[in-house]
N, C-alpha and C positions, 0 to 999 in steps of 0.2 A: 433224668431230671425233667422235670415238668412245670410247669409257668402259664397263667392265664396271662392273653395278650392285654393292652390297657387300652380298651375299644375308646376310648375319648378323646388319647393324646397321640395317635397312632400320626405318625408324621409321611408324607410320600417321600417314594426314593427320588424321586426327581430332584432332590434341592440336595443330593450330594453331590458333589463335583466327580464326575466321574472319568476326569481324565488321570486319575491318581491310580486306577485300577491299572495292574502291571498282570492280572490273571486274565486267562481268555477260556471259551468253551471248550477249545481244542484241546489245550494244558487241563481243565479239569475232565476231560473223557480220557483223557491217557493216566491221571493219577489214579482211578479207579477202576480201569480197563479190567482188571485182573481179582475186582473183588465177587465171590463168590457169595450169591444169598443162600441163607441157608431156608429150605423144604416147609418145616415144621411153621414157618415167622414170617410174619405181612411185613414187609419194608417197604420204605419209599428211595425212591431212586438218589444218586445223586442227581443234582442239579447247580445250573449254574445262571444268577441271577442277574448278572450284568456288573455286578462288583463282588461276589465273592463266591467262592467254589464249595456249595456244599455238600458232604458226605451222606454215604447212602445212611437211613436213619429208622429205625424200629419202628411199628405204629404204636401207637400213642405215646410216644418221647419228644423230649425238644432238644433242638439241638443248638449250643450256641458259641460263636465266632467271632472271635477279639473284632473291633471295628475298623477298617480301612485306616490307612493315613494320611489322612485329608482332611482341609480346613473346617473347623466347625466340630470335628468329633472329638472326640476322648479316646485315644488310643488305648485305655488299660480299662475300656468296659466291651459289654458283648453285644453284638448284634443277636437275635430269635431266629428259628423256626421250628414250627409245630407238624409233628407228623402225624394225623389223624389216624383210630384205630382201623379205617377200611384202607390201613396202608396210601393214604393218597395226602401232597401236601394242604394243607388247609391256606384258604383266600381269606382275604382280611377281612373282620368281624363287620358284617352288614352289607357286603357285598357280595356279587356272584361268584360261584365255584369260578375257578381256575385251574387248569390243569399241571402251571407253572407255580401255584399257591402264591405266596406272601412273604418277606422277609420284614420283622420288623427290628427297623434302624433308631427306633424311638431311642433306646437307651443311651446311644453314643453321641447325641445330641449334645454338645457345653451349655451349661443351665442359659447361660445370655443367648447362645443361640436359638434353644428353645422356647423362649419367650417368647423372644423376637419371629419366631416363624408360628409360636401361638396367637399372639396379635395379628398376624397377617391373617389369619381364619382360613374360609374356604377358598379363597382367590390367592394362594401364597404361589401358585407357578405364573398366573398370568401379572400380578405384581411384579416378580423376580425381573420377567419380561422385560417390564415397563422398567426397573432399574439397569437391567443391561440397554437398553436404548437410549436411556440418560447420561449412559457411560460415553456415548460419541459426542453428543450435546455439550457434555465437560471436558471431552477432550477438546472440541472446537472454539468453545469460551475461552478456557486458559491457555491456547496458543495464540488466541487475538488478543487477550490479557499481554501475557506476556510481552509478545512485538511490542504492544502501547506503554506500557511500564518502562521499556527498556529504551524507546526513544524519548519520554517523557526524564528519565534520569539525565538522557544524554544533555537532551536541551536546556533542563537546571545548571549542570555541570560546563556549559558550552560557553553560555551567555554572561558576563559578570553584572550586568544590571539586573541580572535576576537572583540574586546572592543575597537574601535579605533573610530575615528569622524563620519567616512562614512557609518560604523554599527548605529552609533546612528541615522542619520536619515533614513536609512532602516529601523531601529525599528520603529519609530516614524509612517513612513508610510504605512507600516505593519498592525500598530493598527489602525489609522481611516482606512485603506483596510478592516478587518477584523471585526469592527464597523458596515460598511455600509453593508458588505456582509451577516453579521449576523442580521441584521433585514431587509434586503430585503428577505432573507430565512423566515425567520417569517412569513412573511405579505404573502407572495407566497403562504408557507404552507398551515395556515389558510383561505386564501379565496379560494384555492381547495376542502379543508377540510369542507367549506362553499358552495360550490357550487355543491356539492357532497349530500349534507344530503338536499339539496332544503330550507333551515331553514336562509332567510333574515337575521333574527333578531338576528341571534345569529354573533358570531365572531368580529375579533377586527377593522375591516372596520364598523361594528356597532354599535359599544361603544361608546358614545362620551366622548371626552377627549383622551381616549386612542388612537384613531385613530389617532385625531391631533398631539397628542404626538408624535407617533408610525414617523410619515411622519415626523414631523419638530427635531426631530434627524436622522432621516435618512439623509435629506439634510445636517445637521451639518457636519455628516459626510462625506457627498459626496464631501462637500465645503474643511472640511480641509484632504482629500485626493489629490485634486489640490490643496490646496497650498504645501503640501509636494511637491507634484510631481515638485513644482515650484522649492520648498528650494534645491532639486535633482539637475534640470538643473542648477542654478544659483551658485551652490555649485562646479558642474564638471564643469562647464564653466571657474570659476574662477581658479578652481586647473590647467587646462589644458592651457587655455589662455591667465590668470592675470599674475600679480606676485607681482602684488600691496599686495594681500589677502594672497599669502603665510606665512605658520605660526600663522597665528589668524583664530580661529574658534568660530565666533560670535551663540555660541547654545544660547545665552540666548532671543539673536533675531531671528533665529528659531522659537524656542518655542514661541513666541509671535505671527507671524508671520502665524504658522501653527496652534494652537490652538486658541490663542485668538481672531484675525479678524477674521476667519469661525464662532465663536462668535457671535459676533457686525452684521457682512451681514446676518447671518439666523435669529438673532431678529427684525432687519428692514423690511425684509420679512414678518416674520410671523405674527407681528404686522398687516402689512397695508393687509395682504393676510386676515387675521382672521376679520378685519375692511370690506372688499368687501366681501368675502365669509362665512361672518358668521353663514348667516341663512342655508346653505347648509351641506348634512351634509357631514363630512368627508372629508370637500375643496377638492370634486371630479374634479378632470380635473384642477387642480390650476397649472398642470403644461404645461398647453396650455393657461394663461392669459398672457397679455404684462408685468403685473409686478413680472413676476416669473423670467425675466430679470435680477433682483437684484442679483438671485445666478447667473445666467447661463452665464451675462453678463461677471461677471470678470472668471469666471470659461475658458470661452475661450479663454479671452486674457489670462488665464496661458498656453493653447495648444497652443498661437499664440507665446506667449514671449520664451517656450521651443523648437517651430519649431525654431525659429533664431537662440535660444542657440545650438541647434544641428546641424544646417547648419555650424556655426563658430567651430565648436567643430571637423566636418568633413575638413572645410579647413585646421585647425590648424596640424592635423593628417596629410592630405596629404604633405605637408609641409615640415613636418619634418622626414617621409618618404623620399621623393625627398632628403632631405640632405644625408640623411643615404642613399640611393643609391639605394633604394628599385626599384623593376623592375616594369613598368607601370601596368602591368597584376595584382601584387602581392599587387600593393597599391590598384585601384579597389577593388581586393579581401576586405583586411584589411577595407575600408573605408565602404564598404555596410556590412559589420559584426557586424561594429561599428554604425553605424544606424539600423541595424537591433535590437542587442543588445539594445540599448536606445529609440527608439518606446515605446514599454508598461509602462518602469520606467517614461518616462516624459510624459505619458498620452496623447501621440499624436493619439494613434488609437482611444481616445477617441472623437476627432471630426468628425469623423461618426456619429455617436450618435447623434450630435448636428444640421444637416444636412437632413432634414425628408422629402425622397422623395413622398410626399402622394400620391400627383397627378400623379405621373407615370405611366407605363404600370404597369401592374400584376407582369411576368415574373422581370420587373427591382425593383418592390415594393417587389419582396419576395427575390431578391438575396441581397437586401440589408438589409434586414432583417434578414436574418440570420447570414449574414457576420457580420455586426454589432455585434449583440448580442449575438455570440458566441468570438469575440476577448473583447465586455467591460466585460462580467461573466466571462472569464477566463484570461482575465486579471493577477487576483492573481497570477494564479496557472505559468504563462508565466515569471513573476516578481522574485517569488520564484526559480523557476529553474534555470533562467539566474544568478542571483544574490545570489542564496546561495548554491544548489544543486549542479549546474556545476563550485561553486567558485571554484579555485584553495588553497587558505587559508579556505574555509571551509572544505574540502575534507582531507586537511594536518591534519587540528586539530580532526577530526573524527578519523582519519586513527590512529592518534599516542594516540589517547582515547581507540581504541580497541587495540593498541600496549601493553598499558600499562593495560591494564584489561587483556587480554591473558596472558601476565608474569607474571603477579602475580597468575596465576592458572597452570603454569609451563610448558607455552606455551611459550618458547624462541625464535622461528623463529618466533615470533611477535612480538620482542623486536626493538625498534624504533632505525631507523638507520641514520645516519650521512644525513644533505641535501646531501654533494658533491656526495653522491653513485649515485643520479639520476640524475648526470649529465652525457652525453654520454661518451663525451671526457675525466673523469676523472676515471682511473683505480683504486680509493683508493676500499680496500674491506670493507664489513659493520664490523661494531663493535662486531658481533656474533661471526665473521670470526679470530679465536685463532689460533698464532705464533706455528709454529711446532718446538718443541725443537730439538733439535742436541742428537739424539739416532744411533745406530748401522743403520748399510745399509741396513739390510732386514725390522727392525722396522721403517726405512723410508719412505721408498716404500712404507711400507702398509699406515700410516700412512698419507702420500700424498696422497695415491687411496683414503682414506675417505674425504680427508679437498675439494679434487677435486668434490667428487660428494657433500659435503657439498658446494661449492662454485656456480657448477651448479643448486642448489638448490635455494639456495637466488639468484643467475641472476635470474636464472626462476621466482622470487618473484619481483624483482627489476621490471623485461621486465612488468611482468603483473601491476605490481603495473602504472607503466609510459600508460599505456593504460590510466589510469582512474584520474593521478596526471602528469601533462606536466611535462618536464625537467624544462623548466624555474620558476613555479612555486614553485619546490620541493623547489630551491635553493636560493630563495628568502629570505633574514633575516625576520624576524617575523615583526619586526620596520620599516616598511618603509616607503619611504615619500609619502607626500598628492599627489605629482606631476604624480605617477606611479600607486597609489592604486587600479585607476581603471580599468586598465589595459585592456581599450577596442581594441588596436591595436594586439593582438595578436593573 
């Protein structure tokens, strides 16, 4: 058989995984040990290339090799090699002789994969590189994600003054957050864990079943994280904008909404995905095919539907700033706070992500690389701090939980004090702070010198306390309306 090589799309052996190779040089000199060349006939040796053992081969013949089984290939096509008539194997088209020749792997390439390692161009090993380095980067995001997601549930759940609508779909979002990030953790884990010990066959990329599983609740989860992120903007837009919506909070469509469609689109997926990629294992690379569109597709118009909702969410702000007489410099301020603040919540940094500059230079292919996937893994952790760590009503309800755990251990100067104490303008003294009765004039005196440094005592508690609790928040009623709750102008 004979075959000219395809000098254009000639792909390097480096981008096979080659801890799936179970052949070694030793096993291919012993399978051959005993072949006789015949006299009359130029042959080329056997050889062995680092993943597959080839036979001694006629000159000018080709000879070819079902392709390893490993990620990325096609198991029922062939790998090349060409054995030149002066019996010696031939080096890849434009390059130097070689006395080891050339194997090409082009063929067993899966069409998305080849794309995808054709876009990369000439720089596709030190790329690679640069994605296996990103890999520690996302493992170290989504396990600070995580922690932060998973204390931020706690504390919705802990507190009952924080039990109100807007808690409910932060929780909601929380958990598919917390969902996807705990089994991208898994799957990371294990295929380090796997690519560490050299052992293919072992791990959950190798399972079948598990593996499909593993991936197609992953996506579940990734689907109904944008729809929360949806339920989010469509939610503030309304409180902020509407007023049609004031007063009714449709959670039952929600929850329908956020759970149950990510549903219905990851079964239509996984259906037709499981129908094309069935014989493959572990529907490697299913998320470089056209119909992996089905999640990705509506997933973006939630990042497009949320960019509008927060452009109107920004006018409406500047707005009504301008009425209140706010100073140009100061709305500015207010208005990029407020988009800064709601980026991560409605999953706009996630279209980066969606955006793959492959083809690029190097330098533009790793800043965006990293930029990416250090804002989607830490995502969580960015979500959690804005929205529960630096809340204002989170902070109250912590603050007045350790208030009330200190007094009861007969710790009084941590007895919870009145909102109006932290407000600037208002003189009232806290509740700790006891009426000095009407005694003799030297037991006055004294008695004023104590309640004095007793007073400077709690300012000093109040002053510090307002570092880390705004005035306005202190003094907030617990109850308030849907229209202010989120209190991104501040």
């Amino acid at each position: 058989m004979s075959s000219e090589f395809n000098t254009t799309t000639a792909l390097p052996i480096s981008t096979i995984n080659q801890a799936a190779v179970t052949i070694t040089a030793e096993s291919c000199s012993l399978k051959y040990e005993d072949f006789s060349f015949p006299n009359d006939t130029l042959y080329c040796n056997w050889i062995f290339d680092s993943i597959l053992c080839w036979p001694p081969t006629q000159a000018g013949e080709s000879v070819f090799l079902r392709c390893p089984p490993t990620k990325g290939l096609d198991r029922n096509k062939f790998a090349e090699r060409r054995c030149s008539r002066e019996g010696k194997w031939e080096s890849k088209p434009g390059t130097p002789e070689s006395p080891l020749g050339w194997t090409n792997y082009t063929p067993c390439y899966l069409p998305e994969i080849y794309d995808l390692l054709q876009k990369l161009g000439d720089d596709v090993g030190d790329k690679i590189k640069i994605a296996e380095r990103t890999r520690t980067l996302e493992i170290v995001g989504l396990s600070i994600s995580l922690l932060a997601l998973v204390i931020s549930l706690l504390i919705f759940c802990r507190f009952r003054s924080l039990r109100n609508n807007r808690t409910k779909i932060h929780k909601n979002l929380f958990v598919a957050m917390v969902i996807q990030v705990l089994i991208r953790l898994i799957l990371y884990i294990d295929q380090a864990i796997v690519r560490q010990s050299n052992e293919e066959s072992n791990g959950i990329d190798n399972t079948a079943y598990l593996c499909e599983g593993s991936y197609i609740l992953l996506e579940y989860a990734r689907t109904a994280m944008f729809m929360w992120m949806f339920i989010e903007g469509f939610y503030l837009h309304n409180v902020v904008t509407v007023t049609v919506f004031q007063g009714r909070f449709l959670y039952s469509l929600y929850i329908l909404i956020g759970w149950t469609v990510p549903i219905i689109m990851t079964a239509i997926w996984a259906g037709y995905t499981a129908i094309q990629k069935g014989n493959q294992k572990c529907w490697y690379g299913y998320n470089l095919t056209p119909y992996y569109w089905i999640l990705e597709g509506p997933r973006m118009t939630v990042v497009i539907l949320n960019f509008f909702f927060l452009l109107n969410i920004i006018r409406v702000l500047v707005l009504k700033l301008r009425q209140s007489n706010t100073g140009e410099i100061e709305q500015v301020k207010k208005g990029v706070r407020a988009a800064l603040f709601l980026l991560p919540l409605l999953g706009i940094t996630n279209f980066m992500n969606m955006i793959n500059p492959l083809d690029q230079k190097f330098f533009d292919f790793r800043l965006w690389s990293y930029s990416t996937h250090f804002l989607t893994t830490f995502q969580g952790f960015f979500i959690s701090l804005i929205y529960c760590f630096l809340n204002g009503e989170v902070r109250l309800a912590i603050l007045k939980s350790i208030s009330v755990y200190m007094s009861q251990r007969g710790h009084h100067d941590w007895t919870v004090q009145r909102p109006s104490i932290f407000c600037p303008n208002n003189p009232t003294i806290a509740d700790t702070e006891q009426q000095v009765p009407p005694t003799l004039n030297g037991q006055t005196q004294n008695v004023n010198k104590q309640n004095k440094k007793s007073l400077g005592a709690h300012r000093i508690q109040s002053n510090w306390i307002r570092i880390f609790f705004s005035p306005r928040q202190m003094a907030m009623p617990m109850e308030q309306p849907e229209s202010v709750v989120f209190d991104i102008s501040d």
